[in-house]
C-alpha positions as CSV (number, residue, x, y, z in Angstrom):
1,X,0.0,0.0,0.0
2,X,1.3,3.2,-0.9
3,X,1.8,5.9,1.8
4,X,-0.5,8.7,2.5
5,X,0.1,12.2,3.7
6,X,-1.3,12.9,7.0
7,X,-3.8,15.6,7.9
8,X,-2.9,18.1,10.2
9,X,-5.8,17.8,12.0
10,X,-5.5,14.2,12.7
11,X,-2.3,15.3,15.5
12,X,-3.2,15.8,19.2
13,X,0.8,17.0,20.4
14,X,2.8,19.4,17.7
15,X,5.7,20.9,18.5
16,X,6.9,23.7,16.3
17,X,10.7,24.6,15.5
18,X,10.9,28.5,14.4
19,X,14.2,28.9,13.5
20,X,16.2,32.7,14.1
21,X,16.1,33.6,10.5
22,X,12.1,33.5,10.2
23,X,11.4,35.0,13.9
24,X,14.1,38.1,13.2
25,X,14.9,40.4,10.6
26,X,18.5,39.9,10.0
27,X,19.0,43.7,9.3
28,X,17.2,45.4,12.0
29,X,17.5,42.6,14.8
30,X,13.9,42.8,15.5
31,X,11.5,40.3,15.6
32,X,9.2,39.9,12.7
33,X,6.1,40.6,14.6
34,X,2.9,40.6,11.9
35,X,4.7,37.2,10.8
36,X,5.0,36.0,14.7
37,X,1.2,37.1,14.9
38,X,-0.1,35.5,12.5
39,X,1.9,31.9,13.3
40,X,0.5,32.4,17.3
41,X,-3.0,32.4,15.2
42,X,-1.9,29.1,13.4
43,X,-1.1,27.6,17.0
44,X,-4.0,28.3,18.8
45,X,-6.2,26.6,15.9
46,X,-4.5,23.4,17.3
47,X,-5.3,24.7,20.8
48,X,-9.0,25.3,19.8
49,X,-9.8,21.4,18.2
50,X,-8.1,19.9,21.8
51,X,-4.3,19.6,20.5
52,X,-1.4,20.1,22.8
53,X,1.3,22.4,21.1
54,X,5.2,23.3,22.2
55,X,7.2,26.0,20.4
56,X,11.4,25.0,20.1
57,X,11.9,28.8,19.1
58,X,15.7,30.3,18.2
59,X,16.7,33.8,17.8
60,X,17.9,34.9,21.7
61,X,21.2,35.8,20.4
62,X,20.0,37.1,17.2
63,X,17.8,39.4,19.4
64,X,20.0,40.0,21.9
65,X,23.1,41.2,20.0
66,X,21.0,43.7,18.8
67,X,20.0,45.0,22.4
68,X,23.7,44.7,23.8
69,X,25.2,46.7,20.5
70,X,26.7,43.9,19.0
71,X,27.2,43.9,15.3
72,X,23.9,42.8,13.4
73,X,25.1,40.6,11.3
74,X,28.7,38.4,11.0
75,X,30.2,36.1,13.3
76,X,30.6,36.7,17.4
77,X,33.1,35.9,19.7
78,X,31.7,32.9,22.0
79,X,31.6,34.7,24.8
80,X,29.8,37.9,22.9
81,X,27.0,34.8,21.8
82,X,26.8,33.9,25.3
83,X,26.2,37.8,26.3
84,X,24.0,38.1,23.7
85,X,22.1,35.6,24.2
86,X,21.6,35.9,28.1
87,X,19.8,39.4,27.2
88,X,18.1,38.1,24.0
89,X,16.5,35.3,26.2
90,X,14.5,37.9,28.2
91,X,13.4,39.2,25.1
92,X,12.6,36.4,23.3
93,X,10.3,35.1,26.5
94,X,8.8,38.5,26.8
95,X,8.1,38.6,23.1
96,X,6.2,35.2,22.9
97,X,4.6,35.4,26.1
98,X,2.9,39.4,24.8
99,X,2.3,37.3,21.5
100,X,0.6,34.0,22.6
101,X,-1.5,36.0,25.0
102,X,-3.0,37.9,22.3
103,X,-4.9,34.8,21.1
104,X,-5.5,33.5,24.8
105,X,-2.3,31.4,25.0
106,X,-0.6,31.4,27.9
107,X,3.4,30.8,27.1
108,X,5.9,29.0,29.7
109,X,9.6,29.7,28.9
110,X,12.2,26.6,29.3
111,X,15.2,26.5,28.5
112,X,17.5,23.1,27.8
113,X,20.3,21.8,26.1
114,X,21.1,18.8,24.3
115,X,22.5,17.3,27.8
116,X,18.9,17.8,29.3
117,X,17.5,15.4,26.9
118,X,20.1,12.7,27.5
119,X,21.3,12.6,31.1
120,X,18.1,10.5,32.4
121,X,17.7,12.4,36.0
122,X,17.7,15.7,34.0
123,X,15.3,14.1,31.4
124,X,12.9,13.2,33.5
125,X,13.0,16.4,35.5
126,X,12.2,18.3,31.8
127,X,9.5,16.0,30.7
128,X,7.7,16.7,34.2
129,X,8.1,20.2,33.9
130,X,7.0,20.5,30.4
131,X,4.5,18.0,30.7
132,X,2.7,20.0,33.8
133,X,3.0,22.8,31.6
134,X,1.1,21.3,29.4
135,X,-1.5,20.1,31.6
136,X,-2.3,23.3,32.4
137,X,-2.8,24.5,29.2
138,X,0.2,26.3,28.9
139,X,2.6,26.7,25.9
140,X,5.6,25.5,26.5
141,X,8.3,27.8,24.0
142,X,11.7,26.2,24.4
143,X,15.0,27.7,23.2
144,X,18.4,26.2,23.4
145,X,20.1,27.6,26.6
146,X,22.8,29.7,25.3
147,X,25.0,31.1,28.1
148,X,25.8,27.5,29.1
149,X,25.4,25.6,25.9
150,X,28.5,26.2,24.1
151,X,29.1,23.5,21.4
152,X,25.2,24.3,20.2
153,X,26.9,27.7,20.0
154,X,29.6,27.2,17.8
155,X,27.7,24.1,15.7
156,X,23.7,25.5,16.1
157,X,21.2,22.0,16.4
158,X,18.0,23.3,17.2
159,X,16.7,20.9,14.9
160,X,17.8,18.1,16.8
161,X,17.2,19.6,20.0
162,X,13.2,19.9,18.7
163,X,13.1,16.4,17.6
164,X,14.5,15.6,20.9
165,X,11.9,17.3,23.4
166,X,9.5,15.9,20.5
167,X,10.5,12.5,21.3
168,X,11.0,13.1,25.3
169,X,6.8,14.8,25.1
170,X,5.7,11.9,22.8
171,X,4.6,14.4,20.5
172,X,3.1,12.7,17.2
173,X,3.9,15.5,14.9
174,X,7.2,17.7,14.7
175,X,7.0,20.7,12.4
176,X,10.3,22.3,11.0
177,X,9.6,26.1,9.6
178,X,12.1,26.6,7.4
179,X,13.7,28.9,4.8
180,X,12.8,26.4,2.5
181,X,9.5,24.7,1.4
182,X,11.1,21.0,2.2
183,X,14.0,18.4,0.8
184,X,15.3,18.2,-2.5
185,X,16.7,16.2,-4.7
186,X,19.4,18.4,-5.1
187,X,20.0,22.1,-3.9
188,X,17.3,24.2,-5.8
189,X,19.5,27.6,-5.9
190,X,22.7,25.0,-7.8
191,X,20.3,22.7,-10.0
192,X,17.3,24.0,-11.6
193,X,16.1,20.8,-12.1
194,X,16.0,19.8,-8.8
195,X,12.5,18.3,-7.5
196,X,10.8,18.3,-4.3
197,X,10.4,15.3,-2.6
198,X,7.0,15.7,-1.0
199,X,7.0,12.4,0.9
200,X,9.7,10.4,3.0
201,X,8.6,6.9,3.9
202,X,11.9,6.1,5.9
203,X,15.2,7.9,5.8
204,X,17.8,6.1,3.8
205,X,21.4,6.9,2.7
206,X,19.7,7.8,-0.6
207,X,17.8,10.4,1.5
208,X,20.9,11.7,3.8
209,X,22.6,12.4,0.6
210,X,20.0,15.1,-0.6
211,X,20.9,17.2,2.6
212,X,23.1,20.4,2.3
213,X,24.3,22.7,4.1
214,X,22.9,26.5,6.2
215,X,22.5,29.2,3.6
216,X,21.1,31.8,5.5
217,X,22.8,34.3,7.9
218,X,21.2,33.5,10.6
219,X,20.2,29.7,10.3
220,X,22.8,27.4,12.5
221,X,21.1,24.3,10.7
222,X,20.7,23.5,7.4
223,X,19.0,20.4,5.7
224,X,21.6,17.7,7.1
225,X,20.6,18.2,10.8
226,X,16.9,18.3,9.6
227,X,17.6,15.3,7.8
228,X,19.2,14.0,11.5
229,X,15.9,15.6,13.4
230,X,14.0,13.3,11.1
231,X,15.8,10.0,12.4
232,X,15.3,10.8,15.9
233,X,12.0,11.9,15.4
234,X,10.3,9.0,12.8
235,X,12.6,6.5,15.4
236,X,10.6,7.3,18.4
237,X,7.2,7.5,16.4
238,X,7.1,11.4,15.9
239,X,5.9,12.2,12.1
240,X,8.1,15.6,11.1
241,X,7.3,17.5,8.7
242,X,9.8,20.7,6.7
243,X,8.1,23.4,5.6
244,X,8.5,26.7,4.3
245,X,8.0,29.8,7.1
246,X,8.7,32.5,4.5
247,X,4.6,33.1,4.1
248,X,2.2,34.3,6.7
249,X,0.3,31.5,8.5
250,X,3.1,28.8,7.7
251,X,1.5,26.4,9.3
252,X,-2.0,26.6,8.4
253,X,-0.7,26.7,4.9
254,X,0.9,23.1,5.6
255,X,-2.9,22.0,6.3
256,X,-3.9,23.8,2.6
257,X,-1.6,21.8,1.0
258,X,1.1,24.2,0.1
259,X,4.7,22.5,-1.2
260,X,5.9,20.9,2.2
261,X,8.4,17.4,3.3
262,X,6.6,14.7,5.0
263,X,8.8,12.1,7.2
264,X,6.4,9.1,8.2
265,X,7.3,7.0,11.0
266,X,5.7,3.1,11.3
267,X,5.4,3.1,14.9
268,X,3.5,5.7,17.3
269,X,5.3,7.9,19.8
270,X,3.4,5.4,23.2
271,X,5.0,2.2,21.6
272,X,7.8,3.4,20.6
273,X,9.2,5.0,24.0
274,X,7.5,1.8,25.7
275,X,10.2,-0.2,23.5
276,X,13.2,2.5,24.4
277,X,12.3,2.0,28.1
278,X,12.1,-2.0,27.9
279,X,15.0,-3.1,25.5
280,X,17.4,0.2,24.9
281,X,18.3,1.2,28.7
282,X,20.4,-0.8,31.1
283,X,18.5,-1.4,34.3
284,X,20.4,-0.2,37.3
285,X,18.8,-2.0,40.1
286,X,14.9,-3.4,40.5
287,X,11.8,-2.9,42.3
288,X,10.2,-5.8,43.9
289,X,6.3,-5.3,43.9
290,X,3.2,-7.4,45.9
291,X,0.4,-9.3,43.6
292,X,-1.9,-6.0,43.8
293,X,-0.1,-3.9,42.6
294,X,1.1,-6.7,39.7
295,X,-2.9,-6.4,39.0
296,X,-2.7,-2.9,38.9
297,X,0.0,-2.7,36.5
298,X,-1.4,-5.1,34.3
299,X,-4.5,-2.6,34.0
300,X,-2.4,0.5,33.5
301,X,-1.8,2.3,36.4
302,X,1.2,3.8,37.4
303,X,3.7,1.7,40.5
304,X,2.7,3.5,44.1
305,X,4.9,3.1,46.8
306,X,2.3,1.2,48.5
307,X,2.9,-1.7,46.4
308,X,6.2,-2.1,46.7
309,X,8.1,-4.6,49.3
310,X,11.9,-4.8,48.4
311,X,14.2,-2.5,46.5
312,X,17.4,-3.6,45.2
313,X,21.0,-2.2,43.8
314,X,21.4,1.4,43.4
315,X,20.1,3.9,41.5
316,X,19.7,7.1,40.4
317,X,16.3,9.1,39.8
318,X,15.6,8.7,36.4
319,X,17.4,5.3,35.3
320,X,15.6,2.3,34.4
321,X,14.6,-0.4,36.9
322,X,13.4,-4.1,36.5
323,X,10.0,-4.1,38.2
324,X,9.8,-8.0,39.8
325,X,6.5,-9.7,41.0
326,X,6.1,-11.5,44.2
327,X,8.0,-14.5,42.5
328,X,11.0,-12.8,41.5
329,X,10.0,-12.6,37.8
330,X,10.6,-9.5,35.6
331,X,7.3,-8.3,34.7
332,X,8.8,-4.7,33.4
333,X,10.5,-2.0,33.4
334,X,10.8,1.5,33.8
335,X,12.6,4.8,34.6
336,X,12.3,5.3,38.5
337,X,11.2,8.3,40.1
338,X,13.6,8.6,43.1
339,X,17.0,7.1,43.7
340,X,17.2,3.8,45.6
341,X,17.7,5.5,49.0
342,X,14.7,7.4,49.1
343,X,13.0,4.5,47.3
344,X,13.5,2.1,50.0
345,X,12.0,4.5,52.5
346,X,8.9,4.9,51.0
347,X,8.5,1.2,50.2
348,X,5.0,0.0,51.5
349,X,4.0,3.7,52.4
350,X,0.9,5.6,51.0
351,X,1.9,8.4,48.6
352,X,0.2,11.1,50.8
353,X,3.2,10.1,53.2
354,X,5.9,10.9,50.8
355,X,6.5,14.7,52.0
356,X,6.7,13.9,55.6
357,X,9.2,10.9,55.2
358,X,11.5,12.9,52.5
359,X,10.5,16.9,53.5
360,X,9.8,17.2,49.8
361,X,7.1,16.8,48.2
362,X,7.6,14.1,45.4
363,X,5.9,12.6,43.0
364,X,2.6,10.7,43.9
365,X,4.3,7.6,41.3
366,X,7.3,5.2,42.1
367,X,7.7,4.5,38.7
368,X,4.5,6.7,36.2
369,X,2.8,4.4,33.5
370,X,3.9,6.7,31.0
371,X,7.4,5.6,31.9
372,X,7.0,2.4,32.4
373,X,6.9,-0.5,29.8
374,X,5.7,-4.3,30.7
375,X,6.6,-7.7,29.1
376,X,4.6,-8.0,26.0
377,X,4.0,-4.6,25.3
């Protein structure tokens, strides 16, 4: 059967990459409001039909260069990108968080690296934060933190890092606004005969080759780390999508049908993390549970302390753990939500304990059924 272009409307978590060269005007160093306007529009259609939407948005040090006197345009000293982007980041919030509210979006800045989305105890801390954002209706807009970040600095990756926090949110769709209207068979501005390739079944070496390099001033990307955006994203189940921001409503004109890339993924973002979790991680230690809360697993609730009779090894929170039933046999696993010291205090206690045994007030979840994956699945 031959593959079929999704519908935009068929998506329920989108994040959006806006890259520095849409959101500013490389000349000025101001943001390109009536085009940020009209995007915020295009975001809270998903908002209005029930959809979840994050923003990965560049531009604090294009912005901020601008504020600190820096030269406009042309390369900057590391340490003049870390300035720069230290002030830009307080403009870049304050700009989305003005814009989003003028279409009843509320905006929630957060800032990661690469690092955040790989270390497991900061991954899990993001994915909680971004996910409670969420929750409460919020917009997550996420930028690469600059001032700390300094090989995303000198190499840019935003690409990767939005197919990242895709992946870490389970989002099912990743949209790339880009200077261009998606992949080619060649570079368009060298070969006038190059064609667009408006679908991407799976990513081959065929398809890697096709990638080529940043053209614009301001872009730190290009098509080869879109191309490696595309692999992490269709991996973990996350469609992605590259399509031209040089328009008004960029993304509503991806649901119209205008020139765009589609990367297709078999799987689907729950399935796909379940099989990270169970076959990809290497368990640090496990969590022996009773036959209740064996039952309660099996029907898809998350592991309570309550549950839970014997810890063993050491861990960390955030790494994977076996979870073992009453006989000793693996039933799952899953990434844990405290290390193993706190974990063995709060074995066989109710979760509205957990703040007066730790003086914190933790999470309600051992181990959350969104992170946990059991034999079979």
């Amino acid at each position: 059967m031959a593959a079929v272009t999704p519908k935009l409307a068929s998506f329920r978590r989108v994040v959006v990459k806006v890259g520095s060269s849409l959101l500013i005007d490389s000349k000025a160093g101001t943001v390109n409001a009536d085009w940020l306007r009209a995007l915020a529009e295009d975001l809270s259609d998903f908002a209005k039909r029930g959809a979840s939407v994050l923003v990965v948005s560049s531009g604090a040090i294009a912005l901020g260069r601008t504020v600190v006197k820096l030269p406009a345009q042309g390369p900057l000293k590391l340490e003049e990108s870390q300035a720069a982007a230290a002030v830009g980041q307080i403009a870049l919030a304050r700009v989305w968080a003005e814009t989003l509210a003028a279409v009843n979006l509320t905006a929630g800045q957060i800032l990661l690296t690469l690092g955040d989305t790989e270390e497991r105890r900061r991954y899990l801390n993001a994915r909680e934060t971004i996910g409670k954002l969420l929750e409460l209706g919020a917009v997550p807009v996420i930028n690469e933190n600059d001032t700390v970040a300094t090989t995303e600095i000198r190499y840019g990756d935003n690409d990767r890092l939005a197919a990242r926090v895709a992946t870490m949110m389970s989002a099912d769709l990743l949209i790339l606004l880009s200077d261009i209207d998606g992949l080619y068979s060649a570079p368009p501005h060298k070969n006038s005969s190059a064609q667009l390739i408006p679908l991407v079944p799976r990513v081959t070496a065929e398809i890697e080759a096709m990638a080529g390099e940043a053209e614009s001033e301001l872009s730190r990307g290009g098509m080869r780390t879109k191309i490696e955006a595309a692999k992490i994203a269709t991996a973990a189940g996350t469609h992605m999508v590259i399509a031209s921001g040089r328009k008004l409503h960029p993304v509503r004109a991806i649901a119209e049908k205008a020139p765009c890339t589609w990367f297709l993924t078999p799987a689907n973002p729950v399935t796909a993390r379940k099989k990270w979790i169970g076959g990809a991680l290497e368990p640090k230690g496990a969590i022996h549970v009773d036959a209740g809360a064996v039952a309660a697993l099996r029907r898809g609730k998350s592991l309570l302390p309550a549950g839970v009779v014997k810890i063993s090894g050491a861990f960390a929170r955030g790494d994977a753990v076996l979870i073992r039933d009453p006989e000793g046999s693996e039933i799952g696993r899953g990434l844990v939500a405290y290390d193993s010291a706190d974990a063995e205090r709060l074995k066989g206690q109710n979760s509205e304990r957990i703040e007066a045994i730790l003086g914190y007030r933790g999470r309600s979840e051992m181990v959350h059924r969104d992170d946990l994956a059991l034999a079979g699945e």
